[in-house]
C-alpha positions as CSV (number, residue, x, y, z in Angstrom):
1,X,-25.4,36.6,11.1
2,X,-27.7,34.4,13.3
3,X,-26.8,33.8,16.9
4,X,-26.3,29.6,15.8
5,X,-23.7,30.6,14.3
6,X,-21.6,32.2,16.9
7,X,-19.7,29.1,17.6
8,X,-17.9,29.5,14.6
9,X,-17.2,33.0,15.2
10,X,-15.5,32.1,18.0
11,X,-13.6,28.7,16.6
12,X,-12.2,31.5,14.1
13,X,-11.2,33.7,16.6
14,X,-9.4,31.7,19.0
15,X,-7.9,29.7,16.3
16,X,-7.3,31.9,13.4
17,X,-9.0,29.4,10.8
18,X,-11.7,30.5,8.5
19,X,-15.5,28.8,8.6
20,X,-17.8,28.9,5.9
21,X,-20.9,27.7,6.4
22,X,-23.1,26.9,3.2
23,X,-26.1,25.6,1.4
24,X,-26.3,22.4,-0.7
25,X,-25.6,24.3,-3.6
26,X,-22.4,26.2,-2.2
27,X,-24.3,29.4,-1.5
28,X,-22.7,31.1,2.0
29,X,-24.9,31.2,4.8
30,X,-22.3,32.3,7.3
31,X,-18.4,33.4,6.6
32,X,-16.1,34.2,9.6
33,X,-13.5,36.6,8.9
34,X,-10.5,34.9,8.5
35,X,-12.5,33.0,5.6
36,X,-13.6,36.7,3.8
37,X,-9.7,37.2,4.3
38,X,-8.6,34.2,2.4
39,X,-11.5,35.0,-0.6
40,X,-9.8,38.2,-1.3
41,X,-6.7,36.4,-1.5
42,X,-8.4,33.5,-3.9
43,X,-9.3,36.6,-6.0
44,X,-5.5,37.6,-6.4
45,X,-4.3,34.3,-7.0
46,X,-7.5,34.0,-9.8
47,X,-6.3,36.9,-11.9
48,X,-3.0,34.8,-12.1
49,X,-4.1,31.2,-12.6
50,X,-6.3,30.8,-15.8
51,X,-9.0,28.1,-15.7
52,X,-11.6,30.2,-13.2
53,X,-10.2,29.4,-9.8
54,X,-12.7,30.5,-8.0
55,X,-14.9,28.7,-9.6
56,X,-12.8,25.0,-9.2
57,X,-12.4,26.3,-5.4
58,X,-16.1,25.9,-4.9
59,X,-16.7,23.1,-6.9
60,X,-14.5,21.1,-4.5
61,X,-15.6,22.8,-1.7
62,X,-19.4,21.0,-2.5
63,X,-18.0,18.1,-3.0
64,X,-16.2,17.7,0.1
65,X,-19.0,19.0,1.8
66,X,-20.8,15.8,0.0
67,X,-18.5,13.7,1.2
68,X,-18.6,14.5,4.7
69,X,-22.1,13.3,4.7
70,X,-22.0,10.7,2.7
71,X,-19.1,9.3,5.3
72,X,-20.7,10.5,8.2
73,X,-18.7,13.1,9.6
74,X,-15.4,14.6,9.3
75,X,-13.8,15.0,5.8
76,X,-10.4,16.6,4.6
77,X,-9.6,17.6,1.2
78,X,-7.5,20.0,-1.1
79,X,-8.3,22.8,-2.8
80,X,-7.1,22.8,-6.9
81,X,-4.1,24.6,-5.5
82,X,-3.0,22.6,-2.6
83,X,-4.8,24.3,0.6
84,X,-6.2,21.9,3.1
85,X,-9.8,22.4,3.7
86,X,-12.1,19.9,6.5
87,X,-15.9,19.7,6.4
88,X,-18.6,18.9,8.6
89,X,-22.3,18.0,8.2
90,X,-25.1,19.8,9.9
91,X,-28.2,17.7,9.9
92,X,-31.4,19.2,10.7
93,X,-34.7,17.2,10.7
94,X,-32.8,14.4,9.7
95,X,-31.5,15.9,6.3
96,X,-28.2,17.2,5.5
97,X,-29.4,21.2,4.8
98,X,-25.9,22.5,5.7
99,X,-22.0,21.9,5.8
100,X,-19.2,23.8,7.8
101,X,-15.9,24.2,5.9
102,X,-12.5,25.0,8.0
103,X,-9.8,26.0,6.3
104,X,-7.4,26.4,4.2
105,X,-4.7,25.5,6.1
106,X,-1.2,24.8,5.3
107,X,0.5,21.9,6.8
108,X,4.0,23.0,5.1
109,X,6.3,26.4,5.4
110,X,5.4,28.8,2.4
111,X,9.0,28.1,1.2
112,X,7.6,24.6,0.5
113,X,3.9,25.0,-0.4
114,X,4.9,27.7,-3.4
115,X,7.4,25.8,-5.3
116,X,6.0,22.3,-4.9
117,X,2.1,23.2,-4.9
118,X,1.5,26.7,-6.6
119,X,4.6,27.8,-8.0
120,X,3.9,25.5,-11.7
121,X,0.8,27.1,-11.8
122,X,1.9,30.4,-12.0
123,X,3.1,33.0,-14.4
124,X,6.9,33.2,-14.6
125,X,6.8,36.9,-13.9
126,X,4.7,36.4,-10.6
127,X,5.5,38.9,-7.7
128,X,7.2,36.2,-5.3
129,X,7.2,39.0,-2.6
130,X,3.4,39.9,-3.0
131,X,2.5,36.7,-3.4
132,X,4.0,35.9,0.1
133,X,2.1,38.7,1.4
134,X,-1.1,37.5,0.0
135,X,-0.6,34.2,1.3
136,X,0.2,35.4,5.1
137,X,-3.6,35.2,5.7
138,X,-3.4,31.3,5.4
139,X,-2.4,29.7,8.6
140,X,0.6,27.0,8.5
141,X,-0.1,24.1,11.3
142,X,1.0,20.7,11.9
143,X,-1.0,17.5,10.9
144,X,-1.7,17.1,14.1
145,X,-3.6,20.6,15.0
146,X,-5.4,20.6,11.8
147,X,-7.1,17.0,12.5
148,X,-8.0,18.7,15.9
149,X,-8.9,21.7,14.5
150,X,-11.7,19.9,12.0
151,X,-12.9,17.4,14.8
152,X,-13.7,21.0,17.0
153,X,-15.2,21.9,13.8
154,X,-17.5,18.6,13.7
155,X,-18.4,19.2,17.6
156,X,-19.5,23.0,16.3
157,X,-21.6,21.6,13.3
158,X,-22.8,18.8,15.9
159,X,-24.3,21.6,18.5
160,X,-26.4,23.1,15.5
161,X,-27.9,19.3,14.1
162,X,-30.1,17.2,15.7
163,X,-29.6,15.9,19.0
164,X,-29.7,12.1,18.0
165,X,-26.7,12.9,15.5
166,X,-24.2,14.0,18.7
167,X,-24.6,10.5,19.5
168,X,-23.1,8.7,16.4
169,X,-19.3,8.3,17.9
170,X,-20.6,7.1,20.7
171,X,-18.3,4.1,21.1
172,X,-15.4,6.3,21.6
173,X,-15.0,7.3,25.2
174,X,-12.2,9.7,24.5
175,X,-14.7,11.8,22.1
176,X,-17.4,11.5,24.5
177,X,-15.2,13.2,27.1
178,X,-13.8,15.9,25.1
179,X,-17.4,16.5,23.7
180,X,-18.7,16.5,27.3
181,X,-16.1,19.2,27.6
182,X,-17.1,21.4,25.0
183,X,-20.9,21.4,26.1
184,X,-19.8,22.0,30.1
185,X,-19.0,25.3,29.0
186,X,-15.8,24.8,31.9
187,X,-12.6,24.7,29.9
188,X,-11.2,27.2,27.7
189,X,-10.9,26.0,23.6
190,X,-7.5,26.0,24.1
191,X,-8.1,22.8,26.6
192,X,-10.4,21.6,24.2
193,X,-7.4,21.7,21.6
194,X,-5.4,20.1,23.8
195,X,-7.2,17.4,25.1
196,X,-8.5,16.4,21.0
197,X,-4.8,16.4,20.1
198,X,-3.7,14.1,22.9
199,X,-6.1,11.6,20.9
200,X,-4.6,12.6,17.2
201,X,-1.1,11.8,18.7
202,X,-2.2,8.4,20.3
203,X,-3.0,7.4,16.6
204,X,-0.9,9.4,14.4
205,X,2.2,7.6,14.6
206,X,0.1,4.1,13.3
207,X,-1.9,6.5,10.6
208,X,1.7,7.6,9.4
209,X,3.4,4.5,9.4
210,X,0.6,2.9,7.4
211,X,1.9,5.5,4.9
212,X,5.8,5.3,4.9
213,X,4.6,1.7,4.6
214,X,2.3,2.1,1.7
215,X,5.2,4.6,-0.1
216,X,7.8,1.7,0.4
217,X,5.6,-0.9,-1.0
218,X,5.2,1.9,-4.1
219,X,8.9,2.1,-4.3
220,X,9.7,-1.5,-4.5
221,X,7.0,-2.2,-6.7
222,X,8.3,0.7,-9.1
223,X,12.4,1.2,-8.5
224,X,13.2,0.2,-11.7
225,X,11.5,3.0,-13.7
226,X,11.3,6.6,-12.9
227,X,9.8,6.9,-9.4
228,X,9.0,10.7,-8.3
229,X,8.0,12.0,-5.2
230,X,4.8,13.5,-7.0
231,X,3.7,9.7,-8.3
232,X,4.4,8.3,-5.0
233,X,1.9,11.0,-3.0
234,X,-0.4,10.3,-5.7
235,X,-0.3,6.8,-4.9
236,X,-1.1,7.4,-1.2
237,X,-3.4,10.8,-1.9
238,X,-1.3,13.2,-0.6
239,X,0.3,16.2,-1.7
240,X,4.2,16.3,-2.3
241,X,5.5,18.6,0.0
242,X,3.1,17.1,2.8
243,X,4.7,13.3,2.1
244,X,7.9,14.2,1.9
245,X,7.7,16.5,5.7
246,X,5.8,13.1,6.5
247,X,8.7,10.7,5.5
248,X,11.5,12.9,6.9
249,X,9.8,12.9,10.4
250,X,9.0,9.4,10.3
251,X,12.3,7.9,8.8
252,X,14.9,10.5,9.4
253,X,15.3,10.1,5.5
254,X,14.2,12.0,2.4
255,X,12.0,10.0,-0.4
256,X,15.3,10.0,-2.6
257,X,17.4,8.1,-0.2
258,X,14.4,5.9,0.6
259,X,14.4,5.1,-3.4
260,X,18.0,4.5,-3.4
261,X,17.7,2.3,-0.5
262,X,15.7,0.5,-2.6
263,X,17.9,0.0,-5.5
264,X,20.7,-0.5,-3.8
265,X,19.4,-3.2,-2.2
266,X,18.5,-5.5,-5.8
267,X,21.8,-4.2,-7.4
268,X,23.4,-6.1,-4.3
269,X,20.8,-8.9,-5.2
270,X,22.3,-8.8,-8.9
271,X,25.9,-8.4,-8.4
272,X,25.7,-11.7,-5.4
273,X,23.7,-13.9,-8.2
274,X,24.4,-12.6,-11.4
275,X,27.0,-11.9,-14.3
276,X,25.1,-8.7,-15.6
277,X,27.8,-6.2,-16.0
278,X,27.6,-3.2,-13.6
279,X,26.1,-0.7,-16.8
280,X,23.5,-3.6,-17.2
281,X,22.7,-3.6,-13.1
282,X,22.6,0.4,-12.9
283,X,19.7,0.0,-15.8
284,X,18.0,-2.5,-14.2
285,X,17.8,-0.7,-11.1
286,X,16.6,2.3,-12.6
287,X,19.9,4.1,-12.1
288,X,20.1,6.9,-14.6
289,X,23.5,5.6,-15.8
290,X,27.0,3.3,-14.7
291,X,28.5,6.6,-12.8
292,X,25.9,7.5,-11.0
293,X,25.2,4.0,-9.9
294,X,28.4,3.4,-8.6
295,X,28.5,6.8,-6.8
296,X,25.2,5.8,-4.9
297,X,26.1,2.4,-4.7
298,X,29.9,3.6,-2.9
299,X,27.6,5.9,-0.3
300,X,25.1,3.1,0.7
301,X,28.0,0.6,1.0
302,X,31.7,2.5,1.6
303,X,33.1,0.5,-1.8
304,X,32.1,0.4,-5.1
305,X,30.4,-2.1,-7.5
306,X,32.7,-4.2,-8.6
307,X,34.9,-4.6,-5.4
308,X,32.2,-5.6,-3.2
309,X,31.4,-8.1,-6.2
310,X,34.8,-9.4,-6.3
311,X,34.9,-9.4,-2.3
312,X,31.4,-12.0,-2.7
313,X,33.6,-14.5,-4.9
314,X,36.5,-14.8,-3.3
């Protein structure tokens, strides 16, 4: 390993998150250890999940490290099983000749991440306890921390590129200062983490609104047919378990009540300015049939269908 690389060695280190550094075609250059830890589990988990995981891993390891150049910068993505990755250009005489890639990460409890994420693709005979074991080399952090953690990552791949490219974010005074920081030598990389994250908080609140906004839009747009948590992420390109941590910390609510809220809200429409019988209102509103309507429907409003109808009329 060259000496330009020790950066990296020491993100991992401090951190616990694995770097690879590689080639335009996905070759390694450089592999920290926490990264040569999580191959060998990508190995287990290949012996169990047909299709040549390995294989897909890299293949969308080189296209997110396309990506981050072709947008300039940072870029996140997931693995084919649902591990959170981050990618950095390193450009050297002008040319993008290699990328950093942090990661994986989890951003949910294992007791989340294997059912929702990794748990269809497996064997029903998997070794749940092994498989825990296995995926104990795979650090679990908040949203937060892993955005810092992949801008620290950018500042590493940033020192290694050409000096003109340290000055493309220039317009933000808050990066300027905690990249000031990072060249000073002065504060520890804890600071550094500290002082990054202060600017992910300032805008993570917005970011996440944008997408309980964008998942209630889905919703209304879709209440009357089968809506699952799994179409709604899709619709707002993230995984399950991630969206629904995301909603419960944003709304105090889980994505079923937020549906519900939904449909109780046009079955109250219907019953105000309609005749439709209450079976015809539960399958318009995408209620899977009259008894569970009204049981939903007597939660959200503390009386049932057709008294608060009768109570409208009177």
């Amino acid at each position: 390993m060259g000496k330009e690389f020790d950066n990296f060695k020491h993100f991992s280190a401090l951190t616990g998150v694995g770097v690879q550094v590689i080639g335009l075609d996905g070759s390694p250059v450089y592999e920290s250890e926490p990264w040569l830890a999580f191959k060998q589990t990508l190995g287990w988990l290949g012996r169990l999940i047909p299709g040549g995981l390995e294989n897909q891993t890299k293949a969308s390891i080189i296209s997110g490290a396309m990506q981050s150049y072709r947008f300039g910068g940072r870029f996140f993505f997931y693995s084919p099983i649902g591990l959170f990755h981050f990618a950095a250009p390193i450009i050297v005489n002008g040319r993008h000749s290699l990328t950093a890639i942090g990661g994986p990460v989890l951003m949910v409890p294992l007791d989340e991440y294997i059912p929702f994420d990794l748990e269809p693709k497996l064997p029903e005979s998997f070794d749940r306890a092994e498989l825990e074991r296995q995926l104990q080399t795979i650090p679990i952090v908040s949203p937060d921390i892993a955005n810092t953690l992949s801008e620290q990552l950018l500042v590493n791949a940033r020192h290694l590129s050409d000096p003109e490219y340290l000055d493309t974010e220039a317009s933000d005074s808050r990066y300027n200062e905690y990249l000031l920081a990072y060249f000073s030598g002065t504060p520890s990389y804890e600071a550094i983490l500290k002082l990054a994250a202060e600017q992910k908080r300032e805008n993570a609140t917005k970011k996440h609104e944008r997408v309980v906004a964008a998942v209630r839009n889905y919703i209304e747009q879709n209440y009357y047919k089968k809506v699952s948590l799994t179409d709604a992420a899709a619709n707002v390109y993230l995984s399950p378990s991630y969206l629904s941590k995301l909603i419960k910390l944003r709304t105090g609510q889980s994505f079923r009540h937020l549906v519900n809220m939904v449909r109780i809200g046009e079955a109250v429409r219907l019953l105000e300015t309609t005749d439709k019988t209450l079976a015809e209102i539960a399958f318009l509103t995408g209620f899977e049939d009259h008894s569970y309507f009204t049981k939903v429907f007597y939660k959200h409003m503390q009386m049932n269908p057709s008294d608060y109808r009768a109570g409208q009329r009177k």
